[in-house]
N, C-alpha and C positions, 0 to 999 in steps of 0.2 A: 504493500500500500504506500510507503513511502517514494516509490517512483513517481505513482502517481499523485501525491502531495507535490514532490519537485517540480511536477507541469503545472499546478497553480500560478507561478510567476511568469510562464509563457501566456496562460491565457491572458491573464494580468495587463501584459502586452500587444496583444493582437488589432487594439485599434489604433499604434503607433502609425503603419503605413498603409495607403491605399495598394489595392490586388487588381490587376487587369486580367478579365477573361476574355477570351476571343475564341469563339465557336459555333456550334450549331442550337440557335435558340426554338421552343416550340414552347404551343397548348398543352399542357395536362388538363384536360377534363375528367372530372368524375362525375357518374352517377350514381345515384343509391336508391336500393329500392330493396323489394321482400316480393320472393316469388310463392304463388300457394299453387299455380296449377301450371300442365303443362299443355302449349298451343293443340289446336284440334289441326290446324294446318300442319304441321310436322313437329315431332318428337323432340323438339326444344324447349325451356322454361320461358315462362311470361313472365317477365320483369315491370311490376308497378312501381313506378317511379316516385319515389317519394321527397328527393333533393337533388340539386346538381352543384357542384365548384367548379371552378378552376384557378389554376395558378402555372407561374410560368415551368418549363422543367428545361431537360439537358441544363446547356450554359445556363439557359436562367435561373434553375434551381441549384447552381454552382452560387449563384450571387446571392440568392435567396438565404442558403447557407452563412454565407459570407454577412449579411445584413444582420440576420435572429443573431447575433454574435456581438455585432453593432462595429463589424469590422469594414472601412470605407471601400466599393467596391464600383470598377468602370465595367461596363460589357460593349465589347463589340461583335456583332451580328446582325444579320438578314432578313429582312421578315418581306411577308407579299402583301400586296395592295390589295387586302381584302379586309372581313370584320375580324375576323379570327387575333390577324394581324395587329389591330387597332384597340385591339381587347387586351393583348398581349403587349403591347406598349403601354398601357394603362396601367395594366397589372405591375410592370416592371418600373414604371417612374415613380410607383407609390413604396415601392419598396426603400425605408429609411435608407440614407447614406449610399444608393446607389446613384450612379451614375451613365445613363444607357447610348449608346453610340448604335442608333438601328439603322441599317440603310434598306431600302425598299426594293424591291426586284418584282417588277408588275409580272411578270412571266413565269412567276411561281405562286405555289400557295404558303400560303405561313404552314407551316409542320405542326398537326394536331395528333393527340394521342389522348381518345377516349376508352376510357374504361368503367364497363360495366360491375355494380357489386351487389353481391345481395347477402347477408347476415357475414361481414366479414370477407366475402370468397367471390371471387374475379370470375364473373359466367365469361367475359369476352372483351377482347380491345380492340378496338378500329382505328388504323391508321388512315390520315392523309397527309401525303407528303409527295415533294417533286425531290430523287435526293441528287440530282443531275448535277456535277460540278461547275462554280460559279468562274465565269469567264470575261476577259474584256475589264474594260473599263472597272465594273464591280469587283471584280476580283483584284484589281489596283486598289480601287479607294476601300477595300478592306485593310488592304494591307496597310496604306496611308493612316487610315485614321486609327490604327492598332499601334502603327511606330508612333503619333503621338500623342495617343493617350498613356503608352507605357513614363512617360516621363516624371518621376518624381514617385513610381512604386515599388511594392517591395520584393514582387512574386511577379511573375508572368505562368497562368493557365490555359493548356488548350484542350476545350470542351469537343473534342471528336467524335462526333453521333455520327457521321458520315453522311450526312444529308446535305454535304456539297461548300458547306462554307472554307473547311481548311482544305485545298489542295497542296497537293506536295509543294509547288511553289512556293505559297503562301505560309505553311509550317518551314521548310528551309527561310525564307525572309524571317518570321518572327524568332526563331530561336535564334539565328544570326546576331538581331538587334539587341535581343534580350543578355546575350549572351557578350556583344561589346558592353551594357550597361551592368554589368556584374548584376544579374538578375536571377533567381534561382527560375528553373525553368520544371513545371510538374502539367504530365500530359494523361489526359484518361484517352486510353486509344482506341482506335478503328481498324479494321481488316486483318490481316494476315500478314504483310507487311511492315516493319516495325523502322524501316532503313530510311523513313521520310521521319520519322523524329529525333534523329541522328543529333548528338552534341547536347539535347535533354537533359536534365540532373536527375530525373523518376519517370517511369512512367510505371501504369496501375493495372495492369491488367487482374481477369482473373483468373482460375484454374484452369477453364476452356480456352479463354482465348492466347494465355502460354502455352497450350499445348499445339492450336491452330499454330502464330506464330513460328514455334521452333519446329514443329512435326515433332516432338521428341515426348517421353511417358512423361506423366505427371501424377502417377501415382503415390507414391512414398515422399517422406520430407526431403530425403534424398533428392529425388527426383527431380524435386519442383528447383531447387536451390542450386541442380546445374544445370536446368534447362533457364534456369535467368541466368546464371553466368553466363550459359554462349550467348543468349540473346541480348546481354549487354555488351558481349565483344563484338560482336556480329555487327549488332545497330549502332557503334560507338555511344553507347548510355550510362551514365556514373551510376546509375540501380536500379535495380526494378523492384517496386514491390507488389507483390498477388494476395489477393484477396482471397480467400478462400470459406465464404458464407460460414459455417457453425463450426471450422476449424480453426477461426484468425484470418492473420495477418502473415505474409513471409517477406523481412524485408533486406535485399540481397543489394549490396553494394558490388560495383566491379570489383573491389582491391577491399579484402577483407573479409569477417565473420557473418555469415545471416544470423539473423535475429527473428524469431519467432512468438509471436505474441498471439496470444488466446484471444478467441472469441469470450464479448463483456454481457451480451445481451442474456437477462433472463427469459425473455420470453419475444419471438421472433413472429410477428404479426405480416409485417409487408416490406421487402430488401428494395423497393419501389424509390429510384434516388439513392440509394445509400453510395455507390458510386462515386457521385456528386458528392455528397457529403465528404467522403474521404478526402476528394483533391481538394474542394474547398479549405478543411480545415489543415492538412499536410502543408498545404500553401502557405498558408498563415503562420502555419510554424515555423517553417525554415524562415518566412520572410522576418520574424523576431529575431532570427537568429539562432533557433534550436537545431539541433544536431537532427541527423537526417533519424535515428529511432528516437528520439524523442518527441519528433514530429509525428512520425511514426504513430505513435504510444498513444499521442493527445486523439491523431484520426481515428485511430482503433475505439478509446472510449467512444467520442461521439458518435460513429457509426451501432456500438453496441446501443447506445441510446436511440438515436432514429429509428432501426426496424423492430423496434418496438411500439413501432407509431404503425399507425395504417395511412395509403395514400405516399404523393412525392412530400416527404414531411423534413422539417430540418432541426436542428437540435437549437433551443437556447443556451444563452448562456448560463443560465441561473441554474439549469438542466446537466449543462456538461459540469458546472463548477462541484456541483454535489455528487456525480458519479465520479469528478478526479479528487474529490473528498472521503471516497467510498460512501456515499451517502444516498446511493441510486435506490435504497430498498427503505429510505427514509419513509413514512408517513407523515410526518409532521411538513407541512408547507406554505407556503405563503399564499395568498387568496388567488393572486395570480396563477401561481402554477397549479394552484386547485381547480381553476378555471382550463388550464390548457389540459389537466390530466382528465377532467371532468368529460372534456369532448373528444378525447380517444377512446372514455367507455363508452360512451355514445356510438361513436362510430361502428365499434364491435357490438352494437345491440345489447350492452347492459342498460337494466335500471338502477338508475344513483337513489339512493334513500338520505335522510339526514334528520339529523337529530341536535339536540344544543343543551347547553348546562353550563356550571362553572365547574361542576367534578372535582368538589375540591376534597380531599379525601374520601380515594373509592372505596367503596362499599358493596357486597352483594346487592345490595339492591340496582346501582349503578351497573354494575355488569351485567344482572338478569336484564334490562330492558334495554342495554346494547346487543346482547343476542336476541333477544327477539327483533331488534332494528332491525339486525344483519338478515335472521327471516325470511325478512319483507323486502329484499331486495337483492342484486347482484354487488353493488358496492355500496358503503355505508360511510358517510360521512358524517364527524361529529364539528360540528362549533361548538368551540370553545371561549367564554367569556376572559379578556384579558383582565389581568390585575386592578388594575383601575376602573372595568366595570365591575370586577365582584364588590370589588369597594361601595361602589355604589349603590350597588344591588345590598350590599350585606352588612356595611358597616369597615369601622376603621382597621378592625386588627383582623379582618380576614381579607385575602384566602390565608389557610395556612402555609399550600404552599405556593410557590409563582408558577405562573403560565408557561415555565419551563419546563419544571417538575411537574406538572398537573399534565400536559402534552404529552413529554414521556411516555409516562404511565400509561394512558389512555391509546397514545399509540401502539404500546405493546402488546393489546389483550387485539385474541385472532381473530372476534367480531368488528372488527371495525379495520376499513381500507385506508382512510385519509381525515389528519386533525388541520385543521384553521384554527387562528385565533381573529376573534372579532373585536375591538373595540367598541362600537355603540351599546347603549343600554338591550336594545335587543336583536337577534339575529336577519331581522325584517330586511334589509338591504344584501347580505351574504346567500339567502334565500332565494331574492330576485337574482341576483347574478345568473346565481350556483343553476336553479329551475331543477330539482329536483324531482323524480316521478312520484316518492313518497317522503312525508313528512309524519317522523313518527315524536310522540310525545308520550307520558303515561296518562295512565289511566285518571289519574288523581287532578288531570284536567278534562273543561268540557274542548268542544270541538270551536266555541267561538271564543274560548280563551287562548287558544292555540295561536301564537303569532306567524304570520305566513299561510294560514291556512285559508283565507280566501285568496291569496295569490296563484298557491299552488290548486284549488279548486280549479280556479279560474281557465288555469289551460289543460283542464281533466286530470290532472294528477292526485293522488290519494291520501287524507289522513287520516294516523293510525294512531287512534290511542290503545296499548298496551296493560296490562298488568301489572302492579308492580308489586315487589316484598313488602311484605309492613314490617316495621319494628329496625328499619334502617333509616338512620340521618347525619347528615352531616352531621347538624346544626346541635340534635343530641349528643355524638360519638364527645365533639368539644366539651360539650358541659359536661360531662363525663369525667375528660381529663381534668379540667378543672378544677371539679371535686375532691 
């Protein structure tokens, strides 16, 4: 754990210098929806569509990365003169602290990539794309406006989806220029190929596409660790690192040791982007100045963080700082990340429940009515009143203990997923956020003393007054001691 404490001080650092990406930008679209029957036309499921997104992916979800970080980032890329297009430069100007460099090409369409889902699990994706190499003039002022936007940054990326933006050309120009500006150069590649990113400091491929590549096995760790050495003598490349989904990370320098680092993620939802995330945040590292495994190391957490998202998803920093904390199995959190974790159970079709108190010395009775929370729901949420509201609530010399200790606690016991702490006198506002499917209380209230409960009515969601122990209380257990 302490390597991953030392990467503290690099993230620390990551919005020192802006990252220039230059690559092949597109649509990610999602839909979501819940199928119950299958078509009487042919032997496929009927998808009821119940939401759609989008956000930008390839290059753009490199910068996307690059932004949740709050790291400065330019892009340059293509897009076509259509809506897709026009949605997708929208999408990418609003992204904080980027900077987007699009040029238009009326003779193409912008690169969409929709995906269907339904409880979790991908029925089908639909591509549209031209991926014909950009030529002429475009393919100049790509090159143009990539030499100089790299000026004054700390990393050069290139986002190779193969859909026509880097032509060998155009990859020999940037790594050239990058390479006079003492520029660390990190390539996520395309094709078979590897001799058009020549002079490179990394490129990412993964298990397959090393072995496409070199034709050579890649079965054993052996394996993989000399078919990058020839593929970095081959292509003249300082390393290659392979990604290798629920094995890690293999990361192979020409002149020296591999270094292999485990797979972080507990639980692996959708690998959608993570890619992207890798060179993003590798980028970042070296461009601080980290050694190429410690860069390494930093990409590895964040990626075990993202595919544990559904969707092209990117990791915060608030997100990566507690898993290079060890702190990724933390329940306790801040309302924000309560809020982004809230809508990844969502998306996997849990119901959130929640529940609230000051829990200030637990008690059976406290416990019994967080298991029956938990019950009534897939994940259970507790708010937790801070110090200064129990105060309020309770008088001067309580809580007994602080909203540190009292979270702990409450985080530990196996009924409950995730603690907040609220300041207001009551949880009425963490409620509206949060929109919980059930709202549970005890028994020992009515349903219109319940706070939140006509909120959570309001958009069909359900309250649950509970049971409780008698013969447990705080407010007794005290005067007890007391005595």
């Amino acid at each position: 754990m302490s390597a991953h404490l030392d990467l503290v001080s690099h993230l620390d650092r990551l919005r020192d210098a802006p990252l220039l990406c230059v690559g092949d930008v597109m649509l990610d679209r999602f839909v979501y929806g819940e199928v119950a029957r299958i078509s009487p036309e042919a032997p496929i499921p009927v998808l009821r569509i119940r939401r759609e997104s989008a956000m930008p992916g390839g290059a753009g979800n490199v910068v996307r990365n690059l932004a949740a970080l709050g790291v400065p980032a330019r892009l340059v890329s293509v897009i076509g003169d259509d809506s897709a297009g026009a949605e997708l430069a929208a999408l990418l100007a609003a992204e904080s602290g980027t900077t987007p460099y699009l040029l238009t090409d009326a003779g193409r369409p912008t690169t969409v990539k929709a995906r269907f889902i339904a409880d979790a699990q991908q029925l089908l994706r639909a591509d549209h794309e031209d991926a014909s190499l950009l030529a002429g003039e475009l393919a100049t002022a790509i090159q143009s406006e990539a030499e100089s936007a790299m000026t004054g940054c700390g990393a050069l990326i290139l986002s190779d989806y193969g859909k026509g933006v880097l032509s060998d050309a155009t990859l020999r120009t940037l790594i050239a220029a990058a390479r006079a500006a003492d520029l660390p150069v990190v390539v996520d590649p395309k094709g078979h190929d590897y001799h058009c990113y020549a002079g490179a400091d990394v490129v990412t491929p993964n298990r397959k596409e090393l072995q496409q590549a070199t034709r050579l096995p890649v079965d054993s760790d052996e394996d993989i660790v000399a078919a990058a050495r020839a593929l970095a003598a081959r292509c003249d490349l300082k390393a290659v690192l392979v990604t290798r989904g629920g094995a890690g990370m293999c990361v192979t320098p020409a002149q020296g040791e591999a270094t292999f680092l485990p797979a972080l993620a507990r639980e692996v939802y959708d690998v959608s982007g993570a890619g992207d995330t890798v060179v993003a945040i590798l980028a970042a590292g070296l461009a601080t100045g980290a050694g190429l495994v410690d860069a390494a190391r930093l990409a590895n957490v964040a990626a075990g963080v993202v595919v544990g998202k559904i969707g092209t998803a990117v990791v915060e920093s608030s997100e990566l700082r507690h898993a290079l904390q060890g702190e990724e199995d933390a329940k306790s959190m801040s309302r924000e990340a309560l809020l982004a974790q809230a809508a990844r159970w969502r998306q996997r079709g849990l119901k959130i429940g929640f529940t609230n108190g000051c829990f200030d010395l637990i008690h059976p009775g406290h416990a019994a009515l967080l298991r029956q929370a938990r019950g009534a729901c897939d994940r259970l949420v507790v708010g937790l009143n801070s110090d200064a509201s129990v105060r309020r609530l309770k008088g001067a010399n309580r809580p007994v203990q602080d909203q540190l200790a009292r979270s702990q606690v409450i985080a530990s016991l196996a009924s409950v997923d995730a603690v907040t702490v609220f300041d207001e006198d009551t949880p009425l506002q963490l409620i509206e956020a949060l929109h919980p499917g059930v709202l549970v209380k005890g028994a020992d209230y009515r349903i219109d003393q319940v706070v939140g409960a006509d909120t959570v009515q309001s958009y069909g969601g359900q309250v649950l007054l509970v049971p409780i122990e008698q013969g447990h209380s705080t407010t007794a257990t005290i005067a007890r001691l007391a005595d």
